[in-house]
GUKOLNU-675445 format. One record per residue (C-alpha): residue in one letter; y, z, x; residue number from 1. Coordinates in pm, 1 decimal. Each point is the difference from the previous one (the first is absolute). Example, Ala and Ser with C-alpha at 12.3 -4.5 7.8 and 13.67 -1.06 7.14 Angstrom:
BEGIN
(A; (-450.0; 780.0; 1230.0); 1),
(S; (344.0; -66.0; 137.0); 2),
! end
This chain:
BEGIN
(X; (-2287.3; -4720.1; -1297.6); 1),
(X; (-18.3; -313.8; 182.1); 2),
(X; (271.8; -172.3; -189.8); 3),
(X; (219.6; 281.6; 37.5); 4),
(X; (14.5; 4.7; 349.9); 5),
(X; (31.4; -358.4; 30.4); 6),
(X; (326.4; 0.3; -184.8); 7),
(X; (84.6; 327.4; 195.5); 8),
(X; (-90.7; -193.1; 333.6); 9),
(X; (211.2; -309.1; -113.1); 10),
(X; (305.8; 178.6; -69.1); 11),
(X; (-3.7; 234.2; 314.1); 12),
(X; (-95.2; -305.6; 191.3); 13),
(X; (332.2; -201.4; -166.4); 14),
(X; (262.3; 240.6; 55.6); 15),
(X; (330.6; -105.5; 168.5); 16),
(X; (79.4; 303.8; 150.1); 17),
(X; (-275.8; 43.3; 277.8); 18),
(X; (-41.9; -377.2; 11.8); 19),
(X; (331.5; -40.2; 104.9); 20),
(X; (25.7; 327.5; 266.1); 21),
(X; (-346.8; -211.0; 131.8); 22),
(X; (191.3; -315.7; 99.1); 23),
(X; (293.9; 207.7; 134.4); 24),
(X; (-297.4; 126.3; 243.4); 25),
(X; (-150.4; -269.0; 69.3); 26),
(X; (324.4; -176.3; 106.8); 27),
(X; (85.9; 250.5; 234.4); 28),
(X; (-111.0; 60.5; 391.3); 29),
(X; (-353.3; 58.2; 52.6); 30),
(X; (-36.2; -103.0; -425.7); 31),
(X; (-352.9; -91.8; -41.1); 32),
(X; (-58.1; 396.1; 163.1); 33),
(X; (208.6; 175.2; -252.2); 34),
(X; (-101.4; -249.6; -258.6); 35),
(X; (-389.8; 120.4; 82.4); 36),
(X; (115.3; 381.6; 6.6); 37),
(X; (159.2; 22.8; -346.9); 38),
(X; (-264.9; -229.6; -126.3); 39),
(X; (-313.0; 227.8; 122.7); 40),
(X; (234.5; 317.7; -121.9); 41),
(X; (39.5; -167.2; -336.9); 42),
(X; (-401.2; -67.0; -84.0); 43),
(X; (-53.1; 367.5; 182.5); 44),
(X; (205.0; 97.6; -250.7); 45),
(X; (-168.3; -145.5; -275.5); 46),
(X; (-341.8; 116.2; 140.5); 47),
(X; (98.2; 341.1; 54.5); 48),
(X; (64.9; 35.5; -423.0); 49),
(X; (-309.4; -178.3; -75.6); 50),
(X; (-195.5; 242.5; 257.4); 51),
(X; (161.7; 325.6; -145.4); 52),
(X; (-77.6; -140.9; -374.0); 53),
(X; (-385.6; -40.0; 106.0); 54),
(X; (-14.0; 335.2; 200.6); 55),
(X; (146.2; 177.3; -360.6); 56),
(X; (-242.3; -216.1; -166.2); 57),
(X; (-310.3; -45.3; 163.3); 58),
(X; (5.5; -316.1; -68.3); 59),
(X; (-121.4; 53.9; -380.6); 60),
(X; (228.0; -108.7; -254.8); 61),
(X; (70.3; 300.1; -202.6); 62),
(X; (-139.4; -2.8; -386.0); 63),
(X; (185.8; -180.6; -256.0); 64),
(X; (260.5; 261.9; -162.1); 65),
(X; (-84.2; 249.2; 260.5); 66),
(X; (391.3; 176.4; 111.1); 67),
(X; (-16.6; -187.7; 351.8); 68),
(X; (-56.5; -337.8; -179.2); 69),
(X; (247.8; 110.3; -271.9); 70),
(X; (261.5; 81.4; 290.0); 71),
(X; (-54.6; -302.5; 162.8); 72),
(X; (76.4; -197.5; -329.7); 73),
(X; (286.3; 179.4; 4.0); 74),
(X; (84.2; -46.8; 338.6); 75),
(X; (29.4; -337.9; -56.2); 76),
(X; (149.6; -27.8; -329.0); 77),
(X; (318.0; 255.4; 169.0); 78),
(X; (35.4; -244.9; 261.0); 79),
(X; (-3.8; -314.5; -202.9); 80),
(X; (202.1; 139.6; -254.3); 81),
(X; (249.8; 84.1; 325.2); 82),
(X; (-55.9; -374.0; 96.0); 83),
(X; (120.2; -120.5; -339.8); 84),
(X; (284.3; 227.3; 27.3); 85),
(X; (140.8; -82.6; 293.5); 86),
(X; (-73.0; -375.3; 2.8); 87),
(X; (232.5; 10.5; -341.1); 88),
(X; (245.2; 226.1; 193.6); 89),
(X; (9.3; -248.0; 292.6); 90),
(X; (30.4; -339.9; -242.3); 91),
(X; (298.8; 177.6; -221.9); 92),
(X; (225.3; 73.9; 324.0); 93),
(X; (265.0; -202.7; 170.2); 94),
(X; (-147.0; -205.2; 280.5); 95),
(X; (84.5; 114.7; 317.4); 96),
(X; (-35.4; -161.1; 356.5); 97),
(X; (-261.6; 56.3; 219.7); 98),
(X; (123.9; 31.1; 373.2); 99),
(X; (-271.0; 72.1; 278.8); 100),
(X; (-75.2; 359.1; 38.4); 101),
(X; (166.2; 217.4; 230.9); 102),
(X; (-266.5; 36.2; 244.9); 103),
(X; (8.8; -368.5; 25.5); 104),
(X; (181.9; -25.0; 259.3); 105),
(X; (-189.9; 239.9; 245.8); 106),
(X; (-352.3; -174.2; -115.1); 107),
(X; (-36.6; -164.5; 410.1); 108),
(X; (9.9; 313.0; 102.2); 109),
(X; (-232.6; 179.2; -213.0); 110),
(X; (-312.3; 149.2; 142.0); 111),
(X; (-379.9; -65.7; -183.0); 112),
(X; (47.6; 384.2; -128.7); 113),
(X; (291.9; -78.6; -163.8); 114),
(X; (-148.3; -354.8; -143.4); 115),
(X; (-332.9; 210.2; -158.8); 116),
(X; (250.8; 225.9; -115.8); 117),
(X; (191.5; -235.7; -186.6); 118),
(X; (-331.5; -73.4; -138.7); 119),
(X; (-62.3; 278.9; -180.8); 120),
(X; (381.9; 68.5; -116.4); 121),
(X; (-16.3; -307.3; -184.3); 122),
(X; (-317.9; -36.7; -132.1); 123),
(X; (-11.4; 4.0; -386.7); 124),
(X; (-132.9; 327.1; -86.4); 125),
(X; (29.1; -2.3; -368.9); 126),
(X; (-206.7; -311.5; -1.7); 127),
(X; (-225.9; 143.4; 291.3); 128),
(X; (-25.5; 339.4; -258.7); 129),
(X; (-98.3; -223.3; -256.7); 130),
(X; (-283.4; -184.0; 186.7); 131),
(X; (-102.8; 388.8; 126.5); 132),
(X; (-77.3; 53.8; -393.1); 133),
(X; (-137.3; -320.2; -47.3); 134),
(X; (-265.6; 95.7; 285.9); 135),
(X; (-108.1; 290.1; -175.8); 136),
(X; (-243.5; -232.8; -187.6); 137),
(X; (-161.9; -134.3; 269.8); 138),
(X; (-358.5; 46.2; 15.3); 139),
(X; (-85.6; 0.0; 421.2); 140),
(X; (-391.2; -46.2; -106.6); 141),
(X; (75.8; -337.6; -43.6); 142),
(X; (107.6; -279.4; 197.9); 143),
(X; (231.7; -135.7; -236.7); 144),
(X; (250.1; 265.4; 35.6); 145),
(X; (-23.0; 43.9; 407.2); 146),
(X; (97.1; -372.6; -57.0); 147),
(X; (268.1; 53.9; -226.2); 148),
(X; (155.8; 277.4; 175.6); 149),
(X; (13.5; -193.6; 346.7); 150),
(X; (119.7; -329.7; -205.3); 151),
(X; (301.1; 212.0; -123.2); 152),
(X; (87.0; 128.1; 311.5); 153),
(X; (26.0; -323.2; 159.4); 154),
(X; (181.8; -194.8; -338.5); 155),
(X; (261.8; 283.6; 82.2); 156),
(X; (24.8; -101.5; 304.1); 157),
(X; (-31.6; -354.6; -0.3); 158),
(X; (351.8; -111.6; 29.9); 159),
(X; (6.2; 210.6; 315.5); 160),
(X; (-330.2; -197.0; 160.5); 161),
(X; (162.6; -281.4; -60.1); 162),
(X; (269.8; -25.2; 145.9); 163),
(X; (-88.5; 221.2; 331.4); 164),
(X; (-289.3; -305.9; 8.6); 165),
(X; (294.7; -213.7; -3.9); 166),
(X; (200.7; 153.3; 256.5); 167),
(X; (-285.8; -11.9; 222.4); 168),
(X; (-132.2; -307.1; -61.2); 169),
(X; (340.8; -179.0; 8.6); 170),
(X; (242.8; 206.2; 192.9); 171),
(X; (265.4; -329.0; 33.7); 172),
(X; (68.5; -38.6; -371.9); 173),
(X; (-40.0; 351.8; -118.5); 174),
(X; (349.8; 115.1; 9.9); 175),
(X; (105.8; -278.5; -131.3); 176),
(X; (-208.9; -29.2; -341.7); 177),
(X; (-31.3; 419.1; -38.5); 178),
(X; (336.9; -3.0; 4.9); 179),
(X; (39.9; -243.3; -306.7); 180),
(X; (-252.4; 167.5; -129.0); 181),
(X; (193.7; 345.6; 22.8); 182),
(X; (340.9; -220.3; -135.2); 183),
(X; (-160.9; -69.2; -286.2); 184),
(X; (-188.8; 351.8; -93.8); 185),
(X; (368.0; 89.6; 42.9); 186),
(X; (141.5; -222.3; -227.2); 187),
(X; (-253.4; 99.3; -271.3); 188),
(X; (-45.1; 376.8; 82.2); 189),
(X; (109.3; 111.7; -334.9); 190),
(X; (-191.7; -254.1; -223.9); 191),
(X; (-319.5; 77.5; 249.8); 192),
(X; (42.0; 388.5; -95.1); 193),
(X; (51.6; -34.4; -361.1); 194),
(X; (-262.7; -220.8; -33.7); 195),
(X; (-270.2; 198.8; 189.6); 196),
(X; (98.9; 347.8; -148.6); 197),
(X; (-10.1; -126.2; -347.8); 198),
(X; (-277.9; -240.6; 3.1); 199),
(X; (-231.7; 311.6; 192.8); 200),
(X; (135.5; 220.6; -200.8); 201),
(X; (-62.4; -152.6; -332.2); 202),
(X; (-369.2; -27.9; 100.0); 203),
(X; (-71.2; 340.4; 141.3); 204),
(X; (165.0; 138.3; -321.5); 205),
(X; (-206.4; -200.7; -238.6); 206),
(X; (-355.5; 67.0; 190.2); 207),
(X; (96.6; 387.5; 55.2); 208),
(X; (56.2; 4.7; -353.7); 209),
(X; (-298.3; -172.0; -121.0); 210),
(X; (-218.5; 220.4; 244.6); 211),
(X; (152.9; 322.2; -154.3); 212),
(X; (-75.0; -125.3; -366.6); 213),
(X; (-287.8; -174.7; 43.2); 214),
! end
């Protein structure tokens, strides 16, 4: 379980897309505020799934080969198998440019609401799914897995500390270096989404399967 949700945590934690809406926010008015309100949304988030998956649980794995740990195996092995797919979809295609989003441009004026709302709409909720399955093993008896569930919360979140810690830390050169930052997750959107979907994918589909046959 642990590894799984480390390589979960990683590539939530990686992806371009919230990374670079995150900059846009914190380069705005009033950024480090937004910046603080999509961040807290986004671990909520996270929480929230991990909460619901221990309420359903009880926080006792269910028995080996039991249906709920034979749905969760399969859980996972839909969504990596979805990963693979559309990483391979995604590498095959025509490159296309990446302009800012639309709501770009209205970011200064956009309220803490609407920055914890942006949270949640781009949040990765295959992967998210996936680490809801993994969780299903955890054993909340043990102090291990209270640890390992908190650790993956914050991994997939850990870009997002970051850099609000930057922004508040060194206001002056934030926009400056974010913003190269965001250039360059721009630049390499693509390669960051094939590589991510098929790399994550690849490994939830080989543990699901070895889970379900083992």
């Amino acid at each position: 379980m642990v590894l799984d949700l480390v390589v979960i945590g990683t590539a939530i934690t990686l992806g371009p897309l919230h990374n670079s809406a995150f900059i846009l926010l914190l380069s705005s008015r009033r950024g480090a505020r937004k910046g603080l309100a999509f961040l807290l949304s986004w671990l909520a988030n996270l929480i929230a799934v991990i909460a619901v998956v221990v309420l359903l649980t009880g926080g006792q794995p269910p028995a080996r080969h039991s249906a709920p740990s034979t749905a969760a195996l399969a859980a996972k092995l839909a969504i990596g198998l979805a990963l693979v797919l559309y990483g391979s979809h995604r590498r095959r295609r025509p490159p296309r440019p990446h302009g800012p989003p639309r709501w770009a441009a209205r970011i200064d004026n956009a309220s803490w609401v609407t920055a914890a709302g942006l949270a949640w709409l781009l949040q990765p909720w295959g992967l998210v799914g996936a680490g809801a399955a993994t969780a299903l093993e955890a054993n909340l008896s043990t102090a291990g897995d209270w640890i390992a569930l908190t650790c993956y919360c914050l991994l997939a979140t850990l870009s997002l500390i970051v850099m609000e810690m930057y922004a508040v830390w060194a206001p002056t050169a934030v926009n400056a270096r974010l913003n190269t930052l965001r250039n360059w997750l721009g630049q390499h959107q693509e390669q960051l989404i094939v590589t991510i979907s098929l790399l994550v994918g690849l490994w939830l589909t080989a543990v699901s399967i070895y889970g379900l046959v083992s």
